[in-house]
DOFIMI-564150 format. One line per 2 residues: number of its first residue (from 0); their letters; for each residue x, y, z of C-alpha. Coordinates in Angstrom, 3 decimals. Layout:
N
NUM = A = X,Y,Z ~ ...
This chain:
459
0 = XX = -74.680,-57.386,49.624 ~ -71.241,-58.863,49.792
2 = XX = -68.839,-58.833,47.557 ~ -69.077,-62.880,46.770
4 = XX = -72.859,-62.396,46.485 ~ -72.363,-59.449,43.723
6 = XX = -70.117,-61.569,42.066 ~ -72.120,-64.857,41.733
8 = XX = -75.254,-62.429,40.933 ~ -72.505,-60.985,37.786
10 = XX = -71.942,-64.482,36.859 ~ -75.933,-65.642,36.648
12 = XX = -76.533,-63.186,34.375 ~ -73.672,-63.052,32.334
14 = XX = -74.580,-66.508,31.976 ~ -78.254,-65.825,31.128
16 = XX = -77.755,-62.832,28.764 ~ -75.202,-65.247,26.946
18 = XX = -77.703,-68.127,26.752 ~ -80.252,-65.829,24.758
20 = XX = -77.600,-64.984,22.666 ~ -76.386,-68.435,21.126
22 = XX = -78.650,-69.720,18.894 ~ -80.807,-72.639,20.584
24 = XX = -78.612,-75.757,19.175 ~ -77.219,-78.868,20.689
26 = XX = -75.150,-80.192,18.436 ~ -74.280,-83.816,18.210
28 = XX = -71.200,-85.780,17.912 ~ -71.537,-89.533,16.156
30 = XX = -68.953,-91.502,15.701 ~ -69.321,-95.127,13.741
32 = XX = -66.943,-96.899,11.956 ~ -65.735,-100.696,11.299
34 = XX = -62.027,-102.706,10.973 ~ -61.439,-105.499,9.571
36 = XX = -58.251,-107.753,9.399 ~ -58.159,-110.172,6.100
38 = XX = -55.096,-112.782,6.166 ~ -55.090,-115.169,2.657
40 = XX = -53.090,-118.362,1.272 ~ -53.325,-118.195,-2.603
42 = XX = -51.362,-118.692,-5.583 ~ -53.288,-115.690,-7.000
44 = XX = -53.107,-112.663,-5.405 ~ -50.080,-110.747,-4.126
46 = XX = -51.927,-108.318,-1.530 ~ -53.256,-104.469,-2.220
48 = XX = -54.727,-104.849,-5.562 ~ -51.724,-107.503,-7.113
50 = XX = -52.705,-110.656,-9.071 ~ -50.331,-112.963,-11.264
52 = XX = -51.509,-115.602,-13.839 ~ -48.387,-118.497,-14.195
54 = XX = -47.534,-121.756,-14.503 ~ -46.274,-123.729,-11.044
56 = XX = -47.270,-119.844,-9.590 ~ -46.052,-120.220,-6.000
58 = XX = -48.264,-119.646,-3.268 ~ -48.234,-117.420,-0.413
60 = XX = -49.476,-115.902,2.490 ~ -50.222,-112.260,3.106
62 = XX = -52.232,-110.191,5.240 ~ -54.148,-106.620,5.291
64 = XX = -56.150,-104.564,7.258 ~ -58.490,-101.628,7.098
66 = XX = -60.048,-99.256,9.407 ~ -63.028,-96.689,8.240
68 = XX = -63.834,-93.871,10.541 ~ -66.895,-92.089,9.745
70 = XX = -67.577,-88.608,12.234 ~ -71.156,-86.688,11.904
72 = XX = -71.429,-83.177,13.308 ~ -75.246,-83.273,13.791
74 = XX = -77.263,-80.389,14.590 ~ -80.842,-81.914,13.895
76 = XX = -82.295,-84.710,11.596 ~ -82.363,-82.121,9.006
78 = XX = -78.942,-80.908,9.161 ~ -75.435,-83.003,9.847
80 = XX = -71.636,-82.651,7.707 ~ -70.500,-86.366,7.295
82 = XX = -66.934,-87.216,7.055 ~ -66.194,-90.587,6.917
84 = XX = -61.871,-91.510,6.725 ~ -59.704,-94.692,6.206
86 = XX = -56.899,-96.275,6.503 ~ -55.399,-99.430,4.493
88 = XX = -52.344,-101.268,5.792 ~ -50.472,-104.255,4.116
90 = XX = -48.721,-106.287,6.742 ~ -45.538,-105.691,5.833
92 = XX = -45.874,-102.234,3.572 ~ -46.451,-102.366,-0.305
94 = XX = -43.649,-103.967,-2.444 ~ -43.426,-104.574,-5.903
96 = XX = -42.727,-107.941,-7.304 ~ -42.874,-110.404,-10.190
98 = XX = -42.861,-114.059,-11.036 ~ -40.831,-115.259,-13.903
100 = XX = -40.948,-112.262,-15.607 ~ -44.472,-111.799,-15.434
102 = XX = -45.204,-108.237,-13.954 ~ -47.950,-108.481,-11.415
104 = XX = -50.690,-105.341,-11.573 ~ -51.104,-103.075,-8.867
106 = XX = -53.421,-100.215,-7.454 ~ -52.925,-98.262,-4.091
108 = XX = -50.487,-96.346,-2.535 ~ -48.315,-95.853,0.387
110 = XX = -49.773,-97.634,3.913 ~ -47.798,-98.004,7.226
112 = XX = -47.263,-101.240,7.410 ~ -43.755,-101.303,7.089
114 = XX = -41.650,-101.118,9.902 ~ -42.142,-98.093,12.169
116 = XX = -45.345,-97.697,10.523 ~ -44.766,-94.066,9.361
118 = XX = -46.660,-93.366,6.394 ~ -49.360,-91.214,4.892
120 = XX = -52.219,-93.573,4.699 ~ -55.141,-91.709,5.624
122 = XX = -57.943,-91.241,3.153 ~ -60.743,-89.142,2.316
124 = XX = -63.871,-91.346,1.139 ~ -66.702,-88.550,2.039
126 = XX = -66.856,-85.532,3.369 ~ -70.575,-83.211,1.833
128 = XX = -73.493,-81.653,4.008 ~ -76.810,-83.382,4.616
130 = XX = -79.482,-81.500,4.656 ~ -83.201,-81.243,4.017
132 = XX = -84.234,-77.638,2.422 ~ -87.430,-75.793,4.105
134 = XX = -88.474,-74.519,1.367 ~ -88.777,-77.441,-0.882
136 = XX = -88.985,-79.801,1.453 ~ -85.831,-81.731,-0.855
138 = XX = -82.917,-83.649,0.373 ~ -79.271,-82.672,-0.530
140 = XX = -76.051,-83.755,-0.410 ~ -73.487,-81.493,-1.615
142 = XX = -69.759,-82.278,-1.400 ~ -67.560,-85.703,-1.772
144 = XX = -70.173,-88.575,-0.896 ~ -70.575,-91.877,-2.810
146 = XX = -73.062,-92.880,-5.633 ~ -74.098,-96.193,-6.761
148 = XX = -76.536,-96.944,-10.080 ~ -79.836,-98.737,-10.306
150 = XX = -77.688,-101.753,-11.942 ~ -76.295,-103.436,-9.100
152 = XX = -73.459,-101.106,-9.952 ~ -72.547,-102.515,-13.295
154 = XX = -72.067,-99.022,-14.471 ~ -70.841,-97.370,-11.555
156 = XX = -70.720,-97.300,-7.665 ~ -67.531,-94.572,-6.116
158 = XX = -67.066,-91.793,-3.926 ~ -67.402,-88.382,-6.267
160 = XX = -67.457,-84.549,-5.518 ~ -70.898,-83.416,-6.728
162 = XX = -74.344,-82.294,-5.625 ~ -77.003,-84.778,-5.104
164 = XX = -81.145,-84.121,-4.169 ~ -83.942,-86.375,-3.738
166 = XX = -87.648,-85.159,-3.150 ~ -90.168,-87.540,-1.710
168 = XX = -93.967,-86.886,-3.582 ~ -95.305,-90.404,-2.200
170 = XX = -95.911,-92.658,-3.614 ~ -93.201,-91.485,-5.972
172 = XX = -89.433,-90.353,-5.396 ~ -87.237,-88.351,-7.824
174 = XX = -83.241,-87.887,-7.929 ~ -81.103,-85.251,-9.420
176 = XX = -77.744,-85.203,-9.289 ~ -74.226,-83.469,-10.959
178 = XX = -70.776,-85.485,-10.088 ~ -67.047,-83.645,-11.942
180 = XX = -65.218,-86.431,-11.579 ~ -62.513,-84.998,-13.606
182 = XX = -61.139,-81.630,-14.012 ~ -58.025,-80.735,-16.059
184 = XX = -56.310,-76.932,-16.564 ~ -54.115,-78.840,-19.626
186 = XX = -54.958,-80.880,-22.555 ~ -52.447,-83.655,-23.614
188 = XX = -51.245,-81.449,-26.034 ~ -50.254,-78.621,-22.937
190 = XX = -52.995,-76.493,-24.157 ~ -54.158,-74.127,-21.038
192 = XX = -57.330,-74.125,-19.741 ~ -58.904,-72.476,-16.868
194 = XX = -61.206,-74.563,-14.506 ~ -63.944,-75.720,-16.156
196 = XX = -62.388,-76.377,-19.420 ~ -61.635,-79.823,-19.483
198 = XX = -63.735,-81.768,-17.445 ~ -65.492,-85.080,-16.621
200 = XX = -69.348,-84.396,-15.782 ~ -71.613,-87.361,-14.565
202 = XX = -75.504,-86.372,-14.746 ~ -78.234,-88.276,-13.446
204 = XX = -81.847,-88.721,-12.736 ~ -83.578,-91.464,-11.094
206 = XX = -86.821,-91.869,-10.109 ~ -88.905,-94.432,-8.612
208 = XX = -92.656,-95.479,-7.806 ~ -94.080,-97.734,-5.243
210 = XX = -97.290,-99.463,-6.797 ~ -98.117,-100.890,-3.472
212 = XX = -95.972,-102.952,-0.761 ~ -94.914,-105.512,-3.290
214 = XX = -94.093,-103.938,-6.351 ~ -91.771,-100.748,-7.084
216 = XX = -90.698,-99.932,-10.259 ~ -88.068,-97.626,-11.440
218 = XX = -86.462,-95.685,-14.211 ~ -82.889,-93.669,-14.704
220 = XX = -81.171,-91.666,-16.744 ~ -76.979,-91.049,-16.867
222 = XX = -75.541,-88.538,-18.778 ~ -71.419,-88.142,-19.225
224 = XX = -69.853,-85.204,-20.846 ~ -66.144,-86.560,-21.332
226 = XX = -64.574,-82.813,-22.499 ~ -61.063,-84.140,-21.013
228 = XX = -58.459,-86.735,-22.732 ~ -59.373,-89.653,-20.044
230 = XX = -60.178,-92.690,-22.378 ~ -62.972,-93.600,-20.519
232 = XX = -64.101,-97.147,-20.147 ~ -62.224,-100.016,-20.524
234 = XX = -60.718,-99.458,-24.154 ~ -58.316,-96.761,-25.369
236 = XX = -60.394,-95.143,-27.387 ~ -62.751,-94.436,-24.604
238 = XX = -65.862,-91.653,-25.219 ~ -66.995,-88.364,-25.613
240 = XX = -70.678,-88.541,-25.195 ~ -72.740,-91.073,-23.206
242 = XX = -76.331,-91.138,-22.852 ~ -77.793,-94.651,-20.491
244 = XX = -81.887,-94.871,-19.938 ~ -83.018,-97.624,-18.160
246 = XX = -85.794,-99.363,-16.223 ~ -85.397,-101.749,-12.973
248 = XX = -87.893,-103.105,-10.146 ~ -88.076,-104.446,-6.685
250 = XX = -90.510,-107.227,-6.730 ~ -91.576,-109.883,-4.357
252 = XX = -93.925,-113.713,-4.441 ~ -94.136,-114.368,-1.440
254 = XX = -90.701,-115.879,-0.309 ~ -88.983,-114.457,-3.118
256 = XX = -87.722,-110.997,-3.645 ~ -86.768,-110.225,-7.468
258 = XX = -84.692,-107.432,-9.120 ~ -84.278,-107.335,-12.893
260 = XX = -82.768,-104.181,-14.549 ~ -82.278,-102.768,-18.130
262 = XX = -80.623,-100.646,-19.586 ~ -79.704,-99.405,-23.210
264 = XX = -76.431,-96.896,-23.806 ~ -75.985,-94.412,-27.096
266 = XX = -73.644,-91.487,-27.702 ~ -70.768,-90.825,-29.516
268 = XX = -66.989,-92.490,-29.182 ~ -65.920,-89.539,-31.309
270 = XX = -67.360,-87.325,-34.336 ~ -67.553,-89.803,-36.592
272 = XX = -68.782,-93.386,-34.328 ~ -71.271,-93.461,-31.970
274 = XX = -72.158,-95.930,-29.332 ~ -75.563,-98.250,-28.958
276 = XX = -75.176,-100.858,-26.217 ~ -77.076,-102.518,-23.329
278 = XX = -77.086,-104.102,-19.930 ~ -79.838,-107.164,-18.952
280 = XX = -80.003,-108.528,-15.051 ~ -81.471,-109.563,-12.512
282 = XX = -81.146,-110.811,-8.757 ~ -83.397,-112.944,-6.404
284 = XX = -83.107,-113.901,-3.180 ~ -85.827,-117.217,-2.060
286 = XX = -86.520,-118.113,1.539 ~ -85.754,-121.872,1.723
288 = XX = -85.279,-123.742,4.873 ~ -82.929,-121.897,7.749
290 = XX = -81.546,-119.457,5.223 ~ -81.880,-118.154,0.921
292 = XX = -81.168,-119.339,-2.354 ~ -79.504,-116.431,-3.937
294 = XX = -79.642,-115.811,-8.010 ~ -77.456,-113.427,-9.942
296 = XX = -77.121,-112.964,-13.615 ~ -76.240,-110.144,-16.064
298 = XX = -75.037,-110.023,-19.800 ~ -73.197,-106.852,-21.230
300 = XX = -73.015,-106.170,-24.595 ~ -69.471,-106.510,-26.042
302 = XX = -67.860,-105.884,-29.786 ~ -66.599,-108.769,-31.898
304 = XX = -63.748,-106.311,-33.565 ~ -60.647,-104.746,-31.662
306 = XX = -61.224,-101.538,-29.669 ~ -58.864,-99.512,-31.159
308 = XX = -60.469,-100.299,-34.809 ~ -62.794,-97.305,-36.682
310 = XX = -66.166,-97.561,-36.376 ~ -69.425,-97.967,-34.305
312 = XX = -69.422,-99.725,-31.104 ~ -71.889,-101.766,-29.327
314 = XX = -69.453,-102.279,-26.215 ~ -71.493,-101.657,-22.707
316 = XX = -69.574,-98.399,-21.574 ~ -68.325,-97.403,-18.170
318 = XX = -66.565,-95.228,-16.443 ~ -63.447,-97.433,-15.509
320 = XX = -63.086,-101.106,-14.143 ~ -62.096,-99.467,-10.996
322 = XX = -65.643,-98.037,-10.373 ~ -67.716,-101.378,-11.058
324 = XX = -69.305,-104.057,-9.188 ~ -71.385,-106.946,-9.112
326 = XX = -71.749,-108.176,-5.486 ~ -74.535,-110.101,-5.911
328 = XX = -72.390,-112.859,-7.459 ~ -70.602,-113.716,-4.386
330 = XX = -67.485,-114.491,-5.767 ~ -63.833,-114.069,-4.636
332 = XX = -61.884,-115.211,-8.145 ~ -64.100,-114.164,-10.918
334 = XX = -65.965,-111.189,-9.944 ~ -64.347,-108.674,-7.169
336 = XX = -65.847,-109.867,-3.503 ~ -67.798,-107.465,-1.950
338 = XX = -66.237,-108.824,1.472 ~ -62.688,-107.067,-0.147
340 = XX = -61.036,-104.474,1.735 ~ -57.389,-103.080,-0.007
342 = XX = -57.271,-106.436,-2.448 ~ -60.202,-105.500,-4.710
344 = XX = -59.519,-107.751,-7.703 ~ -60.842,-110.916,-9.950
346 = XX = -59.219,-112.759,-12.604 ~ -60.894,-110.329,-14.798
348 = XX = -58.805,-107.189,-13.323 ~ -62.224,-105.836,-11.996
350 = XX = -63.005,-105.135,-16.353 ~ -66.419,-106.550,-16.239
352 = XX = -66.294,-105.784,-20.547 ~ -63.390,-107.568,-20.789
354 = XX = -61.429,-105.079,-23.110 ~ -64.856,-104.445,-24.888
356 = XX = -66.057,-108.177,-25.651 ~ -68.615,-107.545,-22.973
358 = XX = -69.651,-110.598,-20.744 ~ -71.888,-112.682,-19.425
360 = XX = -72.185,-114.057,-15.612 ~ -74.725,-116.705,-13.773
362 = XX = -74.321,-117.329,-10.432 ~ -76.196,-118.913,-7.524
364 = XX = -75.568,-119.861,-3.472 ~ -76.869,-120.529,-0.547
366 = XX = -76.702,-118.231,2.685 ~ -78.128,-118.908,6.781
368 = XX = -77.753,-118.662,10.177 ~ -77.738,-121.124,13.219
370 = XX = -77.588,-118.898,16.324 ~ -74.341,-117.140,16.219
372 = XX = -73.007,-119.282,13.400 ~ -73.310,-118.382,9.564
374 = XX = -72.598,-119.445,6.199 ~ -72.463,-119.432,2.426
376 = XX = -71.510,-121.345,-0.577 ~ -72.123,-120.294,-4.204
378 = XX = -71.274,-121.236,-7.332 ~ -70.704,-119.074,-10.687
380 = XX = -69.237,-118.986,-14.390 ~ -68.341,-116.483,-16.738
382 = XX = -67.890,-115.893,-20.445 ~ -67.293,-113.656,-22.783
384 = XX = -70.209,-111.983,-25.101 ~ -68.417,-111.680,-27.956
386 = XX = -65.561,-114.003,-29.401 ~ -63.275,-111.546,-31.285
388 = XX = -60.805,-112.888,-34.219 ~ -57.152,-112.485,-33.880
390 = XX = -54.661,-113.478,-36.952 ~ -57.458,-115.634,-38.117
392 = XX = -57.314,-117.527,-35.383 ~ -61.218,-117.062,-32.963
394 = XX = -60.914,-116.660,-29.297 ~ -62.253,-118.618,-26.521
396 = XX = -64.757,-116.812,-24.750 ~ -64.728,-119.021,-21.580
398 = XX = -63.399,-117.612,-18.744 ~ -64.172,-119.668,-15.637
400 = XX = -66.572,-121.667,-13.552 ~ -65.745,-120.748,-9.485
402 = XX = -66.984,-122.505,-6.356 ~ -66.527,-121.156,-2.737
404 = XX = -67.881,-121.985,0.855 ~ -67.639,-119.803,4.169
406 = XX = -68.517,-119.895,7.863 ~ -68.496,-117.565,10.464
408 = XX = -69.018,-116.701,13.960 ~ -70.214,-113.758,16.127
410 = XX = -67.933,-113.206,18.924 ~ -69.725,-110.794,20.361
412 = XX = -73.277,-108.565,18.670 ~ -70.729,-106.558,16.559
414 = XX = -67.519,-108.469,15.928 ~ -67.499,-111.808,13.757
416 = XX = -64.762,-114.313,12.744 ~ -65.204,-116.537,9.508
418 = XX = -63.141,-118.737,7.408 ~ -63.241,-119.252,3.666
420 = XX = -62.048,-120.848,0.302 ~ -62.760,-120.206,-3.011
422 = XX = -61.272,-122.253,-6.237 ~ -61.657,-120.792,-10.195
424 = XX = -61.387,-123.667,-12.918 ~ -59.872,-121.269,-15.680
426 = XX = -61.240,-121.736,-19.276 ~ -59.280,-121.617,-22.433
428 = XX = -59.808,-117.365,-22.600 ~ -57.118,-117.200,-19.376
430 = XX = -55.079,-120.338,-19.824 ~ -54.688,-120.980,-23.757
432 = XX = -51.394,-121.779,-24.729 ~ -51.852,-119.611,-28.212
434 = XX = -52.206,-116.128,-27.309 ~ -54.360,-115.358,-30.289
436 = XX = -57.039,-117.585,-28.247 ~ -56.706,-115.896,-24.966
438 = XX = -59.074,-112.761,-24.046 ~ -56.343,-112.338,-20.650
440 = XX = -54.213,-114.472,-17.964 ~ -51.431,-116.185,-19.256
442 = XX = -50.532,-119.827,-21.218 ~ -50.829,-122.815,-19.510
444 = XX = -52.356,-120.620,-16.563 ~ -52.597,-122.262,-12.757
446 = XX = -56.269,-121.968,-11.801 ~ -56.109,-119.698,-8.833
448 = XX = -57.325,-120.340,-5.541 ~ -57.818,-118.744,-2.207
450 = XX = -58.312,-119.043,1.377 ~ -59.308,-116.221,3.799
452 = XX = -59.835,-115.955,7.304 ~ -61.267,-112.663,8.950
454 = XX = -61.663,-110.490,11.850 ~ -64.835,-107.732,10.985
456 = XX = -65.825,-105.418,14.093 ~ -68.185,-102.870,13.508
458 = X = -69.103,-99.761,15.827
């Protein structure tokens, strides 16, 4: 045998010995993702989270973009990591600003829009495991991957680092799940702790049952154990203890598809006042014509006396305005829009309690298609639940009625342009000249008003 002939019989079965020895796995590599480019004219928002209530408030025109880059190593159904990345850019970088002395509010940090674009602007939303155990036959999720309620995310809906498993026993599915979403080594008096000390802990259970192909009904339960100095919620005084149990169902009549929810919250703001508040909603969504009629509505429990007073509350708890949402209401002013991408805000600062008052929100629209056309217009108002009493003067609890129309187009199957407006007739609660009156915004407040055009591709 020649030497070339020994050498490519080497090389088969070094190659065959090696192929026994690697475990039998072809791993896949997915990529998705989306960007989307959002340019707006308004006299209310300043771009990356900033909104200013004024008189005369100039208007302006600013522009953002974000791109989300998810990346799943897959080595079966039953077994994939998912990372999923993003980046948010401000045309133009971040800068801080003000109008007549009125600070604007911001959130976010550095992007590279400026010029040069150098910046650290990458961010983590998810990175956990997927994978279904063989011995229980159970679903988990372990690492940083995002959780929304039963509640159309009134309570919460955000990216957390926890452990998450669901079990299928049809017609019935259960949920467990532990999120730290907060974990100090020092007090706020600099007292030392190891891990573990002082920490946030988010427990939940969800579970839900499918009476037949027309009728599921479900029921939760949150627990959070607050052993850190975060003043959770939207008042200083925040909580230590908070127990939510709650029902919801998925319902349909024939062209119409129903969701109410409730829920009911106890616990303790400290040793000495505990908490006893609820949540009522509901969503529908009616076939009518070329398109829907869609219906949104929730009220949250609120408290008539200031949050920092002594004493029981009935305020609807969270865990931060930052964490909430409502998209069903299709709004761009008064409730954050759920088309958003870096400027996540309402009128309302995203507070859906509005300091503890608690609210209430009705809202309706209309949504279709026409070949590669589509639209929407909707219509909603908001109030407060409770009127609270300041210097013996009452509040106004009104905070707005908003309108807004849209229309797109599909360029192509997976990238769309639209156009839209929105305008938010302020009540007395945001544009009161006597502050004693106002639950927010400023005196003699402009109502606020937006367009937006867009640029959404998805992969």
């Amino acid at each position: 045998m020649s030497f070339s002939k020994k050498m490519l019989a080497f090389a088969a079965v070094s190659a065959l010995t090696a192929a026994t020895a690697v475990p039998a796995m072809a791993l896949e590599n997915e990529f998705h993702g989306m960007y989307k480019f959002m340019g707006y004219q308004t006299n209310f928002l300043s771009g990356n989270g900033k909104t200013i209530f004024g008189n005369d408030a100039p208007s302006g025109f600013f522009a953002e973009q974000r791109a989300r880059i998810m990346y799943t190593a897959k080595a079966s159904d039953n077994l994939k990591l998912v990372t999923h990345f993003e980046l948010d850019t401000r045309f133009g970088g971040l800068a801080e600003s003000n109008y007549k002395g009125i600070p604007t509010t911001a959130t976010g940090g550095q992007d590279g829009g400026n010029i040069d674009a150098d910046a650290i602007s990458l961010e983590t939303k998810n990175v956990y495991l997927d994978f279904k155990d063989p011995i229980t036959d159970a679903n988990f999720k372990v690492g940083i991957q995002p959780w929304g309620d039963a509640y159309s995310s009134l309570f919460l809906s955000a990216d957390m680092t926890g452990v998450y498993a669901t079990k299928k026993f049809d017609p019935f599915t259960a949920s467990l799940g532990w999120f730290r979403f907060d974990d100090n080594t020092n007090d706020a008096n600099d007292n030392a702790g190891g891990a573990g000390q002082f920490t946030g802990d988010l427990f939940v259970a969800d579970a839900k049952f499918a009476v037949n192909k027309d009728m599921t009904v479900g029921a939760s339960y949150y627990n959070v154990q607050n052993d850190t100095d975060l003043a959770l919620g939207a008042t200083t005084r925040g909580y230590e203890l908070l127990h939510m149990v709650g029902v919801n169902a998925d319902l349909k009549f024939g062209p119409a598809a129903v969701k109410p929810f409730a829920a009911y919250q106890f616990g303790e703001v400290n040793g000495a006042d505990d908490i006893s508040a609820y949540l009522l909603g509901a969503t529908a969504k009616v076939k009518v014509g070329p398109g829907a009629v869609n219906l949104a509505g929730f009220y949250i429990s609120g408290d008539d006396a200031q949050p920092t007073a002594a004493g029981d509350s009935d305020s609807f708890q969270t865990l931060g305005g930052a964490y909430t949402y409502f998209n069903p209401a299709n709004m761009w002013l008064l409730v954050r829009p759920n088309q958003a991408i870096g400027t996540s805000t309402s009128v309302l600062g995203n507070d859906l309690t509005v300091g503890g008052r608690g609210s209430v929100g009705l809202f309706a629209g209309y949504e279709g298609t026409m070949n590669k056309v589509f639209y929407n217009a909707n219509i909603g108002y908001m109030m407060t639940a409770e009127e609270r009493t300041n210097s013996g003067i009452k509040e106004d609890g009104a905070i707005g009625t908003e309108i807004n129309a849209q229309v797109g187009y599909k360029l192509y199957d997976n990238l769309s342009v639209s156009a839209a407006a929105a305008y938010a007739f302020l009540g007395d609660g945001l544009t009161s000249n006597n502050a004693n009156e106002r639950v927010g915004g400023a005196a003699d407040a402009d109502d606020p008003y937006l367009f937006n055009i867009q640029l959404s591709y998805v992969f």
